[in-house]
C-alpha positions as CSV (number, residue, x, y, z in Angstrom):
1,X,-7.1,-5.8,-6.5
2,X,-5.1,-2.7,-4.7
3,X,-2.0,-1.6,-5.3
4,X,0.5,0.2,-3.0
5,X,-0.7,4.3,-2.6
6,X,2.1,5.9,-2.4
7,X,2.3,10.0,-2.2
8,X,-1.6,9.8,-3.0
9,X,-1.0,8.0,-6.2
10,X,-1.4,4.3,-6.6
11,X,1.8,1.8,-7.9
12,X,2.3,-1.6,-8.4
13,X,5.1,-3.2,-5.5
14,X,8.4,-3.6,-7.0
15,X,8.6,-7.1,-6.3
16,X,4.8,-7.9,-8.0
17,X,4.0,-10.1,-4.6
18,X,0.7,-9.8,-3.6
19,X,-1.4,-11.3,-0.9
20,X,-5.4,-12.2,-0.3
21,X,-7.0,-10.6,2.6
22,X,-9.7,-13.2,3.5
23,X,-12.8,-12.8,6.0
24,X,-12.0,-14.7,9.1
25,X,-15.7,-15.2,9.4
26,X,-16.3,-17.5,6.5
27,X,-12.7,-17.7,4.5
28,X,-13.7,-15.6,1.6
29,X,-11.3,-13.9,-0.4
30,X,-12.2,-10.3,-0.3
31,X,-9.5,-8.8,-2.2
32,X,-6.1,-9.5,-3.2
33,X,-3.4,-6.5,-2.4
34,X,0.3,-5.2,-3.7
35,X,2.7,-6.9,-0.8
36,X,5.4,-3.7,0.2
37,X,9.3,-5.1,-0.1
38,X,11.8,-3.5,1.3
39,X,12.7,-1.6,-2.4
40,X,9.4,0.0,-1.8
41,X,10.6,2.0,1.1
42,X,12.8,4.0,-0.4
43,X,10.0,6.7,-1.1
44,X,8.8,7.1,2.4
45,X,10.8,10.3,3.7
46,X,9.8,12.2,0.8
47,X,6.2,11.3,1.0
48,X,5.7,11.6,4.6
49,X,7.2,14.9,4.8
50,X,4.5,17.2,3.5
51,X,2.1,15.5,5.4
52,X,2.3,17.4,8.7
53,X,1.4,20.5,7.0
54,X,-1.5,19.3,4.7
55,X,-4.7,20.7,6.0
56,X,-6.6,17.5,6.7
57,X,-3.4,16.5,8.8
């Protein structure tokens, strides 16, 4: 199961929808994953920010 990583930290979406990502080869289910809603956007300027000047950029 995965969460949203947000500013390098992981969180839970505020909506708690999640979704299954499945392998298109054979229909498996290979994990299920936080689904983003538009509340969960909120923290984008402030994360993305720094991220131009991290080394690793």
């Amino acid at each position: 199961m995965t969460d949203l990583l947000v500013g390098g930290e992981w969180a839970a979406a505020s909506g708690g929808a999640r979704f299954q990502t499945v392998n298109p080869a054979d229909g498996t289910v290979i994990t299920e994953c936080a689904e983003a809603a538009p509340a969960d956007t909120g923290w984008t300027p402030t994360c993305a920010a720094p991220a131009p000047r991290a080394p690793n950029w």
